[in-house]
N, C-alpha and C positions, 0 to 999 in steps of 0.2 A: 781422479777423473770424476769429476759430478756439477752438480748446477743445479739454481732455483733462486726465486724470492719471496714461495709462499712459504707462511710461516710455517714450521718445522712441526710435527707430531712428537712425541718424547718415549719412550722404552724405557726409565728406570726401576729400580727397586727400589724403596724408601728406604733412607739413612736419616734420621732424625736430626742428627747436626748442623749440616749442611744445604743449603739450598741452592740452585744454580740460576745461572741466568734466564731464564725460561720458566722459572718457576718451578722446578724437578729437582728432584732429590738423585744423587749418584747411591750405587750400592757399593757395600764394602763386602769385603768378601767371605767367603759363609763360613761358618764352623768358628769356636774360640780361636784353634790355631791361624784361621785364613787360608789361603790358596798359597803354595809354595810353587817356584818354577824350579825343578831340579836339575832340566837341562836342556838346551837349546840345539838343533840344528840347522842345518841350509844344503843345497847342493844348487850348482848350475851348471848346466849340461857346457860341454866345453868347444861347441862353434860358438866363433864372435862373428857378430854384425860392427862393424865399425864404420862411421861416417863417411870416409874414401867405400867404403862397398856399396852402398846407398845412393853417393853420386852414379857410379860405373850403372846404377838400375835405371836412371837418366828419366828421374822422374818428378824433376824441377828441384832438386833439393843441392846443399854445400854441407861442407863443415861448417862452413860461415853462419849461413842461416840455420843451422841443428844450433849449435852452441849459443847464438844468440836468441833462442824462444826457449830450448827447452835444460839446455846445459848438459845432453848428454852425447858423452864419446863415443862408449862401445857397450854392448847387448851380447846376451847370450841366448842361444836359439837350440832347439832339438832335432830343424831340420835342418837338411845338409846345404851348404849354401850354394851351390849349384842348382841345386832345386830352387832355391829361391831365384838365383840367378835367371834360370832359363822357364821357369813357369811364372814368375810372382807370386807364385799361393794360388794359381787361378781353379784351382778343382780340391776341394777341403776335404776328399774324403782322399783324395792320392796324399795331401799331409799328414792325415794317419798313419795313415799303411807304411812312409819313407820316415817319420820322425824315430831320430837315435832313441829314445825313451820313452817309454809310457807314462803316464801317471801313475801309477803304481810302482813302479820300478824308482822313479823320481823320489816319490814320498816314503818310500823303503831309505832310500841312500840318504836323506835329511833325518829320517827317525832313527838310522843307526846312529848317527851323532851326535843326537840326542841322548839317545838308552846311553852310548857310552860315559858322556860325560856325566850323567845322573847316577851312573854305577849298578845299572841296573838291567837284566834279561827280558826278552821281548815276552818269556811268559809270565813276567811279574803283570803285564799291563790288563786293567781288568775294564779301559773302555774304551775306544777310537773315536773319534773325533775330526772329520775333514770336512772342506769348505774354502772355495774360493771363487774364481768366476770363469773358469773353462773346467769343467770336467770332462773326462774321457767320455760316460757314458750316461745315458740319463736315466740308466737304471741299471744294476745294484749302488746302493751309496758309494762313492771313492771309498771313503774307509774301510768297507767291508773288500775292496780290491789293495786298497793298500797293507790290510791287518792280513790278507792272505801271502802275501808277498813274504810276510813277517815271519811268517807261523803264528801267528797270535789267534787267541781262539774266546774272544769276549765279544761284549754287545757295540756294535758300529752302526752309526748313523751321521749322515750328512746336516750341518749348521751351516746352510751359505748365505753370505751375506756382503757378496762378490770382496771388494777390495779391503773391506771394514769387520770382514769374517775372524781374524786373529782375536781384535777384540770383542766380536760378538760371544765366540767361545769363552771366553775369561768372563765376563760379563754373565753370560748362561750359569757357568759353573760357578760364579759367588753371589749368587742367588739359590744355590742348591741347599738342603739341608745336608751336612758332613756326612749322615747315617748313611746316607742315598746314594753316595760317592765310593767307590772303590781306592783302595791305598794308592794306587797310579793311573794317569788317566792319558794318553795321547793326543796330542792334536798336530793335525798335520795340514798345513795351504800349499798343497801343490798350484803352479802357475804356471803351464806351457801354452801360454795365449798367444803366442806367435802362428800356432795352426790357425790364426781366425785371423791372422793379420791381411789385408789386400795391399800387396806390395806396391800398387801401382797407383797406392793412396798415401801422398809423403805425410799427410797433417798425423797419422796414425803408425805408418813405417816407423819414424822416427820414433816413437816413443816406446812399444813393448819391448822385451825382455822375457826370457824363462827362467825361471829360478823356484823353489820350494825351500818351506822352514816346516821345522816342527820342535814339539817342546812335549815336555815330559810335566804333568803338574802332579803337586798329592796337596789333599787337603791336610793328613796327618802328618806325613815326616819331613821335617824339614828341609830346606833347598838354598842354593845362592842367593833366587830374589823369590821377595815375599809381594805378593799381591795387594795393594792398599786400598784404594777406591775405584769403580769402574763405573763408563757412563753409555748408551745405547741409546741411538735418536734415530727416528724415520722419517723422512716427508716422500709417502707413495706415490702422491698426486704429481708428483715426476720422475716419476720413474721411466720414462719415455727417455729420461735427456742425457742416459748412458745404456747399451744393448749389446748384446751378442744373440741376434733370434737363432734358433736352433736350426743348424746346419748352415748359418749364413757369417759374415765379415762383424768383425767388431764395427761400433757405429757410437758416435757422440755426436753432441751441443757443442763444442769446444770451448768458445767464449762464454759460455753459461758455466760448465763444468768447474772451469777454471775459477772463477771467481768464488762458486759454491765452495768450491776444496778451501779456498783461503780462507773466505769466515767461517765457516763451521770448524774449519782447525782453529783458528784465535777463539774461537768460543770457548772448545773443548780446553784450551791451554787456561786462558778465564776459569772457567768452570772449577778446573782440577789445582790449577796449580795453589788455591789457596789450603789445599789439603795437605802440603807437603812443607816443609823445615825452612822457611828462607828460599830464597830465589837460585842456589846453587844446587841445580838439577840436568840433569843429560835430557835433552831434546831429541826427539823418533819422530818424523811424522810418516805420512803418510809419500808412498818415492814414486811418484807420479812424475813430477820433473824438479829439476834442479832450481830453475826460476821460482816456482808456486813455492817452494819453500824457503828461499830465502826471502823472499817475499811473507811469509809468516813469520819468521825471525824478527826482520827488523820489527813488524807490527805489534809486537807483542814485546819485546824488548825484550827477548832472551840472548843472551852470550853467545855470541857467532862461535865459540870457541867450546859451547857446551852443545853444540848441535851436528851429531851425529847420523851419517846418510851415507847410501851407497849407489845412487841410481847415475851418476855421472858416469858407473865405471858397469851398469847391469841393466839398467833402465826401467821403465815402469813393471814390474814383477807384482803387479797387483798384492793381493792377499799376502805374497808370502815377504815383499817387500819389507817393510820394517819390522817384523819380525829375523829377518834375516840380518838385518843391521845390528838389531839384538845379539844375535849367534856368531855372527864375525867379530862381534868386541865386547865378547863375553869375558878373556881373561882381563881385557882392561878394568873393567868394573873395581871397585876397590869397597872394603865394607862401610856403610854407610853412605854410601851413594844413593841418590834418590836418582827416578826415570821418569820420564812422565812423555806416553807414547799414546799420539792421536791420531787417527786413520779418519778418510772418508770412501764411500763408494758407490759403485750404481745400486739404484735403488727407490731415491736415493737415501743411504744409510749412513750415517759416521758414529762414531765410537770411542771411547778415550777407558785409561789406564792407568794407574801412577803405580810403580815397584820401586821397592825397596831393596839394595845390597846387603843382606844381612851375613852371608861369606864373604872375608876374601879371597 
């Protein structure tokens, strides 16, 4: 989701080697050892919005026209679909009160899948980290609502950076000095954006999804993937052309947005991918829609076969979106796999990352 064509502002750290398109340097990630990810999770709350329910809302839309703009089937949602059915969304504080999960309840059930797979207890973790583009509240941080959920009892602050938050985090934290860092660190993009959704708006219906990811990082003990280069860019000066005003409907540029997400992802691929082994790399972008990314496939000339997505089957889950492609095919990974995962968002912000399989 994003848009522009003034020229882009840059957020990196200097890396000496490397130079990017733009003239900026990506950061690598801090400490001798780097940033390790030890474990990844996802949760999506279990109503489907599927294309046949969207027509029955009888609000100009098909499967026909879903699949040919945006290439998505089915969404998962926190409200009950009857609700959606019989109000559209039309009063956003009754989608609080009826939505099956909180945000904290959410990013609890993605972070246990996390801690598990990393092998580790919620009170190993010494810092929380959340960030995406609907929080519950606009005051205490998510984190500090999701590390309660947890029992976890360390320092919590919110990084948002709506859909480009996953990598703003990783980005944040290998720019840190190691000393500064605690042995385990949480980050968690809850996404239950469907409360902001206006059902009786198809250009927008169509496209959210709820879902959350979260991931377990340490700068010291090693993990599955290792952190390699990271990159963080703004252009403020439109930040108008993607919105959720508080207490109101999501709102985009659409035809702006779109086009933004496609170059700033071929940039980000540009950018990064000459940091990694040869051209056989897994592709993440940013699951905004099905279309916008294969559409950066072909342009960049990555392996249809190396580009891994899930938004045909979840739909746009902002922030926690390719992160959670990460967590769904995490055993696939094999070692020595290289990643290289680009996000864009409102802002407007986009972000890139390249990881390394160093488990199998």
């Amino acid at each position: 989701m994003e848009a522009s064509s003034a020229r882009m502002g840059v957020n990196t750290l200097p890396h000496p080697d490397r130079a990017t398109s733009e003239g900026a340097t990506p950061a690598r990630a801090a400490g001798q050892g780097g940033l390790n990810l030890l474990g990844l999770g996802h949760f999506h709350p279990e109503n489907v919005i599927d294309n046949p329910f969207l027509e029955e809302l009888d609000i100009g839309t098909s499967d026909s026209w879903i699949l040919e703009r945006v290439g998505i089937r089915t969404r998962r949602t926190v409200l009950p679909l009857d609700y959606i059915r019989d109000t559209r969304n039309r009063d956003l504080r009754e989608a609080q009160q009826v939505a099956l999960y909180s945000n904290a309840v959410s990013g609890a059930r993605a972070a246990r899948m996390a801690l598990e797979r990393a092998g580790i207890e919620p009170h190993a973790i010494g810092m929380v980290i959340a960030g995406g583009c609907s929080p519950q509240h606009t005051t205490p941080a998510e984190a500090c609502t999701i590390a309660a959920e947890l029992g976890i009892s360390a320092p919590c602050f919110d990084i948002a950076s709506a859909c480009s938050s996953f990598a703003a985090h990783l980005h944040f934290l290998a720019g840190m000095q190691t000393a500064a860092l605690p042995d385990y660190v949480l980050t968690v993009n809850v996404e239950n954006t469907t409360r902001t959704v206006d059902y009786t708006d198809r250009n927008t219906a169509v496209l959210w999804g709820d879902g959350t990811a979260a991931a377990v990082i340490s700068p010291r003990h090693p993990g599955r993937l290792r952190v390699g280069t990271s990159l963080l860019r703004s252009d403020p000066a439109n930040w108008q052309k993607v919105i959720i005003p508080t207490g109101g409907y999501f709102d985009q540029n659409g035809p702006a947005v779109q086009g933004f997400a496609i170059r700033k992802t071929g940039e980000c691929v540009k950018d990064l991918r000459t940091t990694l082994t040869g051209d056989d790399f897994w592709f993440v972008g940013h699951q905004a829609n099905l279309l916008m990314l294969e559409s950066v496939v072909t342009r960049a000339g990555i392996d249809p076969e190396r580009h891994l997505y899930n938004v045909h089957d979840y739909g746009n889950c902002g922030a926690a979106g390719a992160p959670s492609v990460l967590s769904q095919n995490w055993d696939r990974f094999q070692g020595g796999d290289q990643i290289l995962l680009a996000v864009v968002g409102a802002g407007l912000t986009w972000g890139a990352v390249t990881l390394e399989v160093t488990q199998a």
